[in-house]
Each structure stands twice: as C-alpha cells, then as structure tokens.
N, C-alpha and C positions, 0 to 999 in steps of 0.2 A: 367542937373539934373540927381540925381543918382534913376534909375528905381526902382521901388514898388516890394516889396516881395510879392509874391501869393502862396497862397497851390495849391502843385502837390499832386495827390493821386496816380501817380503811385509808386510802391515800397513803400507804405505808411503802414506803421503795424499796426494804432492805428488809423485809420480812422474820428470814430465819435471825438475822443478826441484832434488830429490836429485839428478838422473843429474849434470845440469849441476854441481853444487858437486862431486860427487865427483870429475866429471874433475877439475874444475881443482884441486882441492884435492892430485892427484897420485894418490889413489889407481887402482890397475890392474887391478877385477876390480870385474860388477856384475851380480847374481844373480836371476834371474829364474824364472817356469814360466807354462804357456801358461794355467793359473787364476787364476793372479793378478789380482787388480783386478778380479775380475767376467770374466777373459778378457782384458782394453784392453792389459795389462802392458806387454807383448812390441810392440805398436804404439806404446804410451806412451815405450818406451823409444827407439824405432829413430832420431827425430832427432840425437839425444845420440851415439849409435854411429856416423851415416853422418860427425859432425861428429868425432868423434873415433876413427878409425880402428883406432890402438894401444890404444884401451881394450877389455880382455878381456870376454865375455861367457859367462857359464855356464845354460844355461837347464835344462827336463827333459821327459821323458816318460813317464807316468801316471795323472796325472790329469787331467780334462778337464771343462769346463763343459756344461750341457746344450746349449748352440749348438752346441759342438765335438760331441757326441757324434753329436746330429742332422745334423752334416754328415760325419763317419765314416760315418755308417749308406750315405747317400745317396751318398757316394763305394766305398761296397762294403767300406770295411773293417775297419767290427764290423755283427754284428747286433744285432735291438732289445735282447733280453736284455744283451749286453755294453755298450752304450750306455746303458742304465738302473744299471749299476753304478756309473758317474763313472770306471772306472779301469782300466786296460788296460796288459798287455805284450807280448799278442799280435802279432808280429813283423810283422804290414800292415800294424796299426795304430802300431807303433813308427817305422816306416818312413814312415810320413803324416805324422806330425805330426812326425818332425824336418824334413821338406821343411815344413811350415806354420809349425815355427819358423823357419827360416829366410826363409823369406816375409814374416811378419810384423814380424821384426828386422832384415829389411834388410841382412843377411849372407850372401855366396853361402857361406861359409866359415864353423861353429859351435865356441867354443873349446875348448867343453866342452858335453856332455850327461850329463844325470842320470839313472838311473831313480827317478821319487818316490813314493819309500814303499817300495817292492817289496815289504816285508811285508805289505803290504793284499793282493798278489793269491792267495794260498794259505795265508790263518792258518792253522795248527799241521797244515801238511804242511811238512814243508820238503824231499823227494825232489819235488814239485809246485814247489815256489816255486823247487827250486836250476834242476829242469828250464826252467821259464817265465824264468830270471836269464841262463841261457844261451844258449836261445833269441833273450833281446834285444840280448843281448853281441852275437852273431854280426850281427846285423841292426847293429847300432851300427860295426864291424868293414867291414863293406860301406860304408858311410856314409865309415869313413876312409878307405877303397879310394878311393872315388869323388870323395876331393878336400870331402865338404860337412862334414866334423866331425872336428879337430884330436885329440880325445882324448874322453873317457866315465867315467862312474862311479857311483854310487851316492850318493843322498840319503833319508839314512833317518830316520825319528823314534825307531823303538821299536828296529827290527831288530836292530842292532846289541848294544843293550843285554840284548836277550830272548834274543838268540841264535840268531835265526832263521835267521843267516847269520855267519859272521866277517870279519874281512879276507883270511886267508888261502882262506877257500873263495871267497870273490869272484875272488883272484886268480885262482886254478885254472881258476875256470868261464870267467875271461875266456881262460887259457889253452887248453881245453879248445875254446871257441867258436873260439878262428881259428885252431887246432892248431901252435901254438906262440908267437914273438914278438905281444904284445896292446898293446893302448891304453887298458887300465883306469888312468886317472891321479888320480883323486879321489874320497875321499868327504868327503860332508858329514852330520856329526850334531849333537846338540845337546849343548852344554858352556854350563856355569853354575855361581853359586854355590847353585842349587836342582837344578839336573841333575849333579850330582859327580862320581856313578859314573868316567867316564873320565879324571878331572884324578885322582882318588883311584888308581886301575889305574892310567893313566901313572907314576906318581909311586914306585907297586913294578915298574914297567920291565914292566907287565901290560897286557891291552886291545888296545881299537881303536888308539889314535892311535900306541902304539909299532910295532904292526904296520905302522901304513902309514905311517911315517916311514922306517922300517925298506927299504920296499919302496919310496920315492921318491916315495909318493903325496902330493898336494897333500890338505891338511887344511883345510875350510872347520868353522869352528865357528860351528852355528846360533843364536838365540833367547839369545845372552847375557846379554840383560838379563829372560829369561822372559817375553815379549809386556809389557816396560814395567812387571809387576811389583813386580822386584827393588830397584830402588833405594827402593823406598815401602818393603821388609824389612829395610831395612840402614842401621843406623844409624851416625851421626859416629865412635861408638866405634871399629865394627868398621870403616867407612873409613879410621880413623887405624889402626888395626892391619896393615890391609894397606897403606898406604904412607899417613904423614899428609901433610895438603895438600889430596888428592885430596876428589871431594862422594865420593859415595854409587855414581853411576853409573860416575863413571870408574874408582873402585876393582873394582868388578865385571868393567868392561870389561878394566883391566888383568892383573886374577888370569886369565881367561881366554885373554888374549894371551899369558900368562905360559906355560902350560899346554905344554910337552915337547909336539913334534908339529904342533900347532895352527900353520899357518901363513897363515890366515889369520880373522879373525872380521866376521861377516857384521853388518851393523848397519844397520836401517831406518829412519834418522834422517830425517824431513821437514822437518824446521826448520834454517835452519842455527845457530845457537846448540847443539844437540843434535849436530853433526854435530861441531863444533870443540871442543867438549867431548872426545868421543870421542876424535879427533883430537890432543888432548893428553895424553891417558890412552896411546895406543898411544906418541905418542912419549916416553914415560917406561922407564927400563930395567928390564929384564924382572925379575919378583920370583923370586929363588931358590927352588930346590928346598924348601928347610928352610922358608922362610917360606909355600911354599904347603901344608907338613905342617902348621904349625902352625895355618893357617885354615880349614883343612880339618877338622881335629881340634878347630877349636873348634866349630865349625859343626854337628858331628855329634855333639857331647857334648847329651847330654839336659838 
C-alpha cells in the first residue's frame, strides 16, 4: 500500500492554513515539536485541532527554544547548564514539557510523543544515551498511565542510520522502562531519494523500517523532498522513470510512499497547489519492489 501523506510543520510558512487544507483534504496525522516556528508551532496549530477533533496529533520532547529553556530553569526542571544546551531528556524535564505540549495544543489527550533526536543527548556513548532513552520511556509510560499520551516513540535524524540505537533496542528499552507490556508505537526518520540508506535496507528485508513494521510500529517518513531540494535534482527523465506523468516532486514523493514499512510521509507543503500535488502523488499505486531496485540502483551508480 502506498503510505498516507501527513502535515510536517517543520519548515512550514503558513502554519494554521496547512493544518486547515490538511484536515479537509482527509488527511489524519499532523506533526509537530514545541521548536518549531520559533516555539508559535504548537499554539499555531491548536485551533485547527480544537475544530477538528479526530485529527491525530504527534508532537516531541527535546529540544527546546531559549524561552522554553528559560522557563524549565524557573520551573525547577533543568539547570542553567542544561538550559544552555537547547536539549533534554532528563525525565522532569520530559515530564514538563509533555504537560506544555499539551497546554499549548490544546489537547488534554497527546497522540503521540517523540523523543527528538535522542542522539544529540549522549554522541558516541550509547550505554549513556540507551540509559537517558529509558529513563524517558518510563517518564512517557506514566504519561500513558495518567490518561495525557495515547502512545511514544522516537524521532531521529542520524540515530538510526549511525546506529546509535536500533529499533529492536528501542523496543527493549521501552520494555525494560515499564517492565513488560509498553507503548512504544513510532518512529520517525528520514527517507528520500538523497537519504536511501533505508528504502535500499528495506528493500533486502534489512534496517529500520522492516524492523518496525515487523513490530507494528507506525513509520512516519521525514524530509522527503530534502528541505525542497530534491525536486531542483531530479530531472523529467528520472520522473518518467519512476512513474511517467508525474513532475519531479510527486515522483520523489511517490518512491517514498512506495518504500515497504513507510506508513506514513510527513510533507510541509504551505501552499495549497504543493499540497494537491503531493496529494495526487500518494494517491497513485504504490511502485514495486523491482522498480524501486532499479532507481535506486540507478541513483547510486557513479
């Protein structure tokens, strides 16, 4: 099946006016983190949400703006040192700012939470970084306890592909954190025709995405088009290669929908011309295995 288009809001210009075309437009997932947009994000978003109730919301905890950090400090939970870093998983501070996302989103209920980046907070320890992943597990774990957060997961850029962590040790640690049955239900990383690695690994039934397809996990795929990029790299040829018809963009957008696993791909369209684009790209059927060996393999030829 070819994956579901979701609003990304990073890089997103026109915030409330995306949320708005997304609902209507059908789609059911719309991705947010409390630094987005200078910090506004999460406020930018919250009318679009109170008006549309069933649209799903996935936000994170991480990173943080210097306002946010300056009001952790004052609320007790970072000091200055960790407040000067931008980035936290220390489980008070995990714990504050999923109640601030929910404050700000206007959600007593969160449908998902992320931890963003988690390799930023212990590069090249990873006995430190699995320690600090489970820690925030458990903190996330209380959260579901408590009725404010449906499910959790991990939003990585590098991690995954570095290996600073897998899916199966994610799972484990989220096992480990609530000592058995957990709520780790998604990650999100970056899939493209410049980010491969994982369409190439899926594709010999290897990697991230088969792991957590494997384990039921939701598959948000980030930066599909490369921050706007990719469609400037990719000419009429290699669009009619991977499905002719398509421009430039939608063919990108579709090899990714395409992609074993991927269940859904995040797209920060502000315009709606850019968004109904997209939108016709996912609704085209999904490209085969073989034809994604073959663009794959041409893409990586010298």
């Amino acid at each position: 099946m070819t994956a579901q288009l979701a609003l990304g809001t990073y890089r997103c210009q026109a915030i409330p006016e995306a949320a708005v075309r997304a609902a209507a437009s059908g789609a059911q997932w719309v991705d947010t983190a409390p630094n987005y947009a200078t910090g506004q994000a999460q406020t930018l978003l919250a009318p679009t949400l109170v008006a549309h109730p069933w649209l799903n919301v996935s936000t994170k905890t991480g990173y943080f703006t210097a306002a946010t950090g300056t009001d952790a400090v004052n609320d007790g939970v970072l000091n200055q040192d960790q407040a000067a870093a931008g980035h936290s998983l220390a489980p008070d501070y995990v714990r504050w700012q999923t109640g601030r996302n929910r404050e700000q989103l206007g959600r007593d209920r969160l449908d998902l939470v992320l931890l963003h980046n988690p390799e930023r907070a212990h590069p090249g320890d990873r006995p430190a970084l699995h320690r600090a992943i489970r820690e925030a597990f458990a903190v996330l774990e209380e959260e579901v306890a408590a009725g404010h957060v449906a499910g959790y997961g991990v939003a990585t850029w590098a991690g995954l592909e570095e290996e600073a962590f897998t899916v199966g040790e994610l799972l484990a640690l989220a096992a480990e954190a609530t000592g058995g049955q957990h709520h780790l239900v998604a990650i999100q990383l970056p899939v493209s025709l410049v980010m491969m690695t994982p369409i190439v690994q899926a594709l010999h039934g290897q990697g991230p995405l088969p792991a957590a397809a494997g384990a039921g996990l939701r598959v948000m795929a980030s930066a599909p088009l490369h921050g706007g990029e990719l469609p400037g790299m990719v000419d009429q040829e290699l669009a009619d290669l991977i499905r002719p018809g398509l421009t430039p963009a939608q063919a990108c957008i579709l090899a990714v929908a395409s992609c074993p696993g991927v269940t859904n791909v995040l797209l920060a369209a502000s315009g709606a011309p850019h968004w109904k684009e997209a939108s016709d790209a996912v609704a085209q059927p999904s490209l085969t295995a073989a034809k994604l060996r073959e663009i794959t393999g041409v893409l990586a030829s010298p």
